[in-house]
C-alpha positions as CSV (number, residue, x, y, z in Angstrom):
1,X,-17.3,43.2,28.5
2,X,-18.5,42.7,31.9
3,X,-20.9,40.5,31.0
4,X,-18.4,38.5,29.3
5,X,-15.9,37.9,32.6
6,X,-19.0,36.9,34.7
7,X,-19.7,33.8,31.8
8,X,-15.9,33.0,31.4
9,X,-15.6,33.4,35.4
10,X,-18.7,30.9,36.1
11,X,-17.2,28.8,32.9
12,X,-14.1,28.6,35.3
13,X,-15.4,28.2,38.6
14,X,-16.4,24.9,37.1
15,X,-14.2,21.3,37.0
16,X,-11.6,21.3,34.6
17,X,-11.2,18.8,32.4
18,X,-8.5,16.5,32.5
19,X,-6.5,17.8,30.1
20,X,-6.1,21.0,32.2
21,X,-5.3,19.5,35.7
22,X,-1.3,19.6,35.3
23,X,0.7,21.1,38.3
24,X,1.4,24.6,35.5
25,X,-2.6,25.1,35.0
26,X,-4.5,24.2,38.0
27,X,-3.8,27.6,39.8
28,X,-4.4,29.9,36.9
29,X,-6.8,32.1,36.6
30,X,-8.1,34.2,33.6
31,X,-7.6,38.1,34.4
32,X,-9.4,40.0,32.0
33,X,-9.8,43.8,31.6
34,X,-11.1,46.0,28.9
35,X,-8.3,48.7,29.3
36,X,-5.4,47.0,30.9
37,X,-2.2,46.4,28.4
38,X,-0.5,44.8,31.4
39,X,-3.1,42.1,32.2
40,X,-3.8,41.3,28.2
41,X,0.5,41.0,28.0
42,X,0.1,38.3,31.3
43,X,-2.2,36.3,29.6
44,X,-0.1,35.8,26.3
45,X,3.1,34.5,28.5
46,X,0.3,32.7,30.3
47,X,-1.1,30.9,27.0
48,X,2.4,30.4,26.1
49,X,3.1,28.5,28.5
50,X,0.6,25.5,28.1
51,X,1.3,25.5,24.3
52,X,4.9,24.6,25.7
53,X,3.0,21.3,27.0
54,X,1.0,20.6,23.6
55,X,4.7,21.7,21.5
56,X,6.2,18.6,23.1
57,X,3.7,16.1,22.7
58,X,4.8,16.4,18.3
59,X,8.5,16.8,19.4
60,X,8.4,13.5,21.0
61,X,7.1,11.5,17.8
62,X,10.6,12.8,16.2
63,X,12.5,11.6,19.0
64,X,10.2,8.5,19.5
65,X,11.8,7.4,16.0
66,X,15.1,7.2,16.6
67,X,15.0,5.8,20.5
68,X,12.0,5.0,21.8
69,X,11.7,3.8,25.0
70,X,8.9,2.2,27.5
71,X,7.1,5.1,29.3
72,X,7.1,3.3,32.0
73,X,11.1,3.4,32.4
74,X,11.7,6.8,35.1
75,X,15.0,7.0,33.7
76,X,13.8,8.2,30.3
77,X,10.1,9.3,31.8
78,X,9.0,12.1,30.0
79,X,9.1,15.4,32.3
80,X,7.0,18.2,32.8
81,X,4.9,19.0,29.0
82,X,5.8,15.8,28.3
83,X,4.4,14.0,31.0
84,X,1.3,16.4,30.7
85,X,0.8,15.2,27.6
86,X,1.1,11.6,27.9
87,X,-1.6,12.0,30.6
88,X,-3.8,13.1,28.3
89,X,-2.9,10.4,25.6
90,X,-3.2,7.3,27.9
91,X,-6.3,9.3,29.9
92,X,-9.8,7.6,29.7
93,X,-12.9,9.1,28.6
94,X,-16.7,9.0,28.6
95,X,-18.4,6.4,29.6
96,X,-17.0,3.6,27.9
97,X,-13.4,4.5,29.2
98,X,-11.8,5.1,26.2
99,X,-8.8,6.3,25.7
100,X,-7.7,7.7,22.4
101,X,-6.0,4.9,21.3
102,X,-8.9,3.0,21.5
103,X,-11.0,5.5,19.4
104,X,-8.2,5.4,16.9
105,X,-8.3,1.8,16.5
106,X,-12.1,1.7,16.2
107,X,-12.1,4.7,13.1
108,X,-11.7,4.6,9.5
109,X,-8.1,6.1,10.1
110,X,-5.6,3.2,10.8
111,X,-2.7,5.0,10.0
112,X,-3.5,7.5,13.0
113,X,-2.8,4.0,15.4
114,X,1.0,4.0,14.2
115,X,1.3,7.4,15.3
116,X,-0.3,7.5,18.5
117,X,2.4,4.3,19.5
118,X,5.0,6.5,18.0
119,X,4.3,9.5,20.1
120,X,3.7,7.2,23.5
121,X,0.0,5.8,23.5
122,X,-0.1,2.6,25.5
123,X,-1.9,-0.4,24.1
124,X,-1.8,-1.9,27.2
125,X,-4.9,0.5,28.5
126,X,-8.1,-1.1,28.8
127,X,-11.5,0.5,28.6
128,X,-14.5,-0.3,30.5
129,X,-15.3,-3.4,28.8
130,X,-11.8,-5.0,29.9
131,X,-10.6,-4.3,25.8
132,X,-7.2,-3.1,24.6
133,X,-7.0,-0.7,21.9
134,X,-5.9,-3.8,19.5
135,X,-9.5,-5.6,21.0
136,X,-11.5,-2.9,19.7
137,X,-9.9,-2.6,16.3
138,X,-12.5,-3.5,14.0
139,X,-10.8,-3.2,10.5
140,X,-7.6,-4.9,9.4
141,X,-5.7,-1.7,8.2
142,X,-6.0,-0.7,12.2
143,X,-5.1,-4.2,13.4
144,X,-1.9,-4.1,10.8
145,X,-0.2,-0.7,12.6
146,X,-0.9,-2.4,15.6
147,X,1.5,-5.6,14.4
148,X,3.8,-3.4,12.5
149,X,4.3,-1.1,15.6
150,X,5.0,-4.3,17.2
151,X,7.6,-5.4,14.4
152,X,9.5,-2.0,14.4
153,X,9.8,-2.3,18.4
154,X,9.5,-5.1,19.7
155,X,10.7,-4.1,23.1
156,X,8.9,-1.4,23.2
157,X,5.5,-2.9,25.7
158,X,4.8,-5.8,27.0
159,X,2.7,-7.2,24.3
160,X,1.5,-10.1,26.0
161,X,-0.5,-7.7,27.7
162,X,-2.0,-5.7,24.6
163,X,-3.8,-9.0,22.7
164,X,-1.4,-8.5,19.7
165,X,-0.6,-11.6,18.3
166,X,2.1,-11.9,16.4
167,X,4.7,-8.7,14.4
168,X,4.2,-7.7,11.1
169,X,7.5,-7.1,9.0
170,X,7.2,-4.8,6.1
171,X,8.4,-8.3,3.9
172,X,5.5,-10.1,5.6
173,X,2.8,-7.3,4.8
174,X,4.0,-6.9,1.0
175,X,3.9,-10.5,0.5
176,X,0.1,-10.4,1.9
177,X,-0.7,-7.9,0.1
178,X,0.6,-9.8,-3.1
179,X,-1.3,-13.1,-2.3
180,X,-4.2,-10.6,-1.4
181,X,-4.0,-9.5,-5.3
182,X,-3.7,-12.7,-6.9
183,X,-6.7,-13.8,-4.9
184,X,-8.7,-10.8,-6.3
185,X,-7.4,-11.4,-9.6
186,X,-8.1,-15.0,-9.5
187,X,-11.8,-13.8,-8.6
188,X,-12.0,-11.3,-11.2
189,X,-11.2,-13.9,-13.5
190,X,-13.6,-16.7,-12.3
191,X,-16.7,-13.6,-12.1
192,X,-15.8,-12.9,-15.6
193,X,-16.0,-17.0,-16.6
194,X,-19.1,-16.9,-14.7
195,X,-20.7,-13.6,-16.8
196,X,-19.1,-15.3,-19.7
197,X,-21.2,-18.9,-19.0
198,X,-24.5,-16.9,-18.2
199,X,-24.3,-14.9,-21.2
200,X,-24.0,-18.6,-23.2
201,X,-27.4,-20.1,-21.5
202,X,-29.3,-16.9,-21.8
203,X,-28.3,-16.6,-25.7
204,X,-29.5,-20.5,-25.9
205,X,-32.7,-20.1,-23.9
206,X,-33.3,-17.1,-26.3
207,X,-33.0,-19.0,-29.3
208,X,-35.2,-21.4,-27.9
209,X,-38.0,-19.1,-27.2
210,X,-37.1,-18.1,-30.8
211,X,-37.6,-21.5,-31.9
212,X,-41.3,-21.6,-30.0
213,X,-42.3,-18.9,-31.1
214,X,-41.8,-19.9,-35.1
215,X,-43.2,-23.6,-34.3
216,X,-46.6,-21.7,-32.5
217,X,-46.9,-19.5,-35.7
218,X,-46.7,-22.7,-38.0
219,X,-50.1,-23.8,-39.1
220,X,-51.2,-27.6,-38.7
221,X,-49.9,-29.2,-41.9
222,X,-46.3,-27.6,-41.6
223,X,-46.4,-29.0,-37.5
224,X,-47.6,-32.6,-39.6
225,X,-45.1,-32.3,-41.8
226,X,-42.4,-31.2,-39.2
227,X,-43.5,-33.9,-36.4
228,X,-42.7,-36.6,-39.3
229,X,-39.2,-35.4,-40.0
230,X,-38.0,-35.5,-36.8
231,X,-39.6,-39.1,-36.5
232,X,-38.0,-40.3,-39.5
233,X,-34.6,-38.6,-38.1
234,X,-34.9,-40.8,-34.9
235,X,-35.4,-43.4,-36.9
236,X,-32.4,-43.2,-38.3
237,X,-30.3,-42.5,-34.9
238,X,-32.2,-45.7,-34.0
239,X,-31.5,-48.1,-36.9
240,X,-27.9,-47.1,-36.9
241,X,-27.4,-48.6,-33.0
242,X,-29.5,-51.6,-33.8
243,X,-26.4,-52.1,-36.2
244,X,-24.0,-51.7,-34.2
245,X,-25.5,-54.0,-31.8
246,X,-26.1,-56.4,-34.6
247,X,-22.4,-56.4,-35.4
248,X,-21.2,-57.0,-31.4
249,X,-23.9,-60.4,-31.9
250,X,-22.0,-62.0,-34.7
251,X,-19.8,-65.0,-35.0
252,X,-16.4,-63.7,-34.8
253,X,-15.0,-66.2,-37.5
254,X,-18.0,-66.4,-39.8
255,X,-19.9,-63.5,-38.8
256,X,-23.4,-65.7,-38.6
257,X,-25.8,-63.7,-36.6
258,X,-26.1,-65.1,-33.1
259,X,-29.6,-64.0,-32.4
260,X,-31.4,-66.3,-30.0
261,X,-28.1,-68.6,-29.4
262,X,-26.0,-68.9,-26.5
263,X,-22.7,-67.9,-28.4
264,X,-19.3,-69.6,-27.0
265,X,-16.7,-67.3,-25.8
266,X,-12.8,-67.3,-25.7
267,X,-11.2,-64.5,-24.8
268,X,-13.2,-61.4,-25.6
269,X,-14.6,-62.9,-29.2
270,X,-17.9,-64.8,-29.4
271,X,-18.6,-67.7,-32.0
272,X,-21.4,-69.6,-33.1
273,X,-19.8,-73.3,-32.7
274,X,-16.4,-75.0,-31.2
275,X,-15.2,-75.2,-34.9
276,X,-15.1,-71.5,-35.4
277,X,-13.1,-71.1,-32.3
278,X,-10.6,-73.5,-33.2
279,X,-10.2,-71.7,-36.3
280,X,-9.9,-68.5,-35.5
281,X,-7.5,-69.5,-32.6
282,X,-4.6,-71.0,-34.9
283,X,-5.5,-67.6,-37.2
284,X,-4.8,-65.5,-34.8
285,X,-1.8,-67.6,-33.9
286,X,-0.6,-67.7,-37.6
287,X,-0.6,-63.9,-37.7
């Protein structure tokens, strides 16, 4: 045991932390015995006393919910625990002069931002790169509690000086969340068109190969044979527009072909001499 009160006694003979340098524990001192009742009974009143601090740092979020008020304010300035523990809460660490706020912001736990507001973090605290907690807020859940904080009290900081753009309603954030979800949906559906469009050309390019594969195990006479169907088939496709055209190069009263003439026109019909347009002109005006 003597062993141990030399380590705990070098241990204390050392800088406290900041945490501990509060006008109750900066003149205590750890008495320990091995067979003293007397000194083991001082140091649990001792103890209790700076849980009495910690006990009202979580007191104050339930207050903090009814009435909250700027810290700032010395006529509703936290006293003794209380103030203790803000110290801590707004106090900057390591070397990037963080304060908790700003670690919060920066974690995968947004919701832990609302709460630190709640119980009297200031987002007006910048670290060591000029940043307030909401600049180093790297996901949009964290940036949210920040703007919803800001909705639910608006009078709460001066948020000018925190980088906190606008409030964020409770209305406001279920209505983004709603457009956020049809957006998804709306993606879903066009990555399901997509898969559904892929699937199409792959099944067509593997009919294809199919179709390659048949033709390379055909032997010459059946690639003869086939080669002269589908020339006789274009042959068709082709004779079938030469009629049509034929058709559009007829006389439009006596249907005489108008190959190699200039045909006369009148209106959108073409005719093969003046008396064909006459007559078809009082036909049409007969009708």
């Amino acid at each position: 045991m003597s062993g141990n009160r030399n380590i705990m006694e070098q241990l204390l003979s050392k800088s406290d932390p900041p945490f501990l340098k509060d006008s109750q524990s900066e003149n205590k001192a750890i008495r320990l015995s091995d067979n003293s009742d007397q000194h083991r009974a001082d140091d649990l009143n001792s103890c209790a006393k700076d849980q009495e601090a910690l006990v009202t740092l979580p007191m104050a979020e339930h207050s903090a919910s009814d009435n909250l008020t700027p810290a700032s304010n010395p006529s509703n300035a936290p006293s003794d625990g209380s103030t203790a523990a803000l110290e801590v809460l707004n106090e900057r660490w390591g070397q990037g002069s963080s304060t908790l706020l700003h670690a919060a912001a920066c974690s995968k736990h947004g919701d832990i931002v609302y709460a630190l507001l709640r119980i009297g973090a200031d987002p007006t605290v910048r670290d060591e790169r000029g940043r307030t907690p909401y600049d180093a807020a790297n996901r949009k859940e964290a940036r949210n509690e920040f703007r919803r904080f800001m909705a639910d009290h608006p009078d709460m900081h001066d948020y000018t000086l925190t980088h906190i753009p606008s409030p964020l309603t409770q209305v406001q954030l279920e209505e983004k969340e709603k457009k956020e979800a049809e957006k998804r949906k709306a993606q879903k559906k066009a990555k399901k068109q997509r898969a559904k469009e892929k699937k199409a050309i792959d099944q067509l390019k593997m009919e294809e190969e199919k179709k390659q594969e048949r033709l390379s195990k055909l032997s010459d006479r059946e690639k003869r044979a086939r080669a002269a169907e589908q020339r006789f088939a274009r042959q068709q496709v082709n004779s079938t527009e030469v009629g049509k055209i034929s058709d559009a190069q007829r006389c439009a009263f006596c249907s005489r072909d108008l190959s190699g003439r200039v045909p006369f026109e009148r209106l959108s019909f073409k005719y093969c001499n003046t008396t064909c347009v006459r007559e078809h002109r009082l036909l049409l005006e007969n009708r």
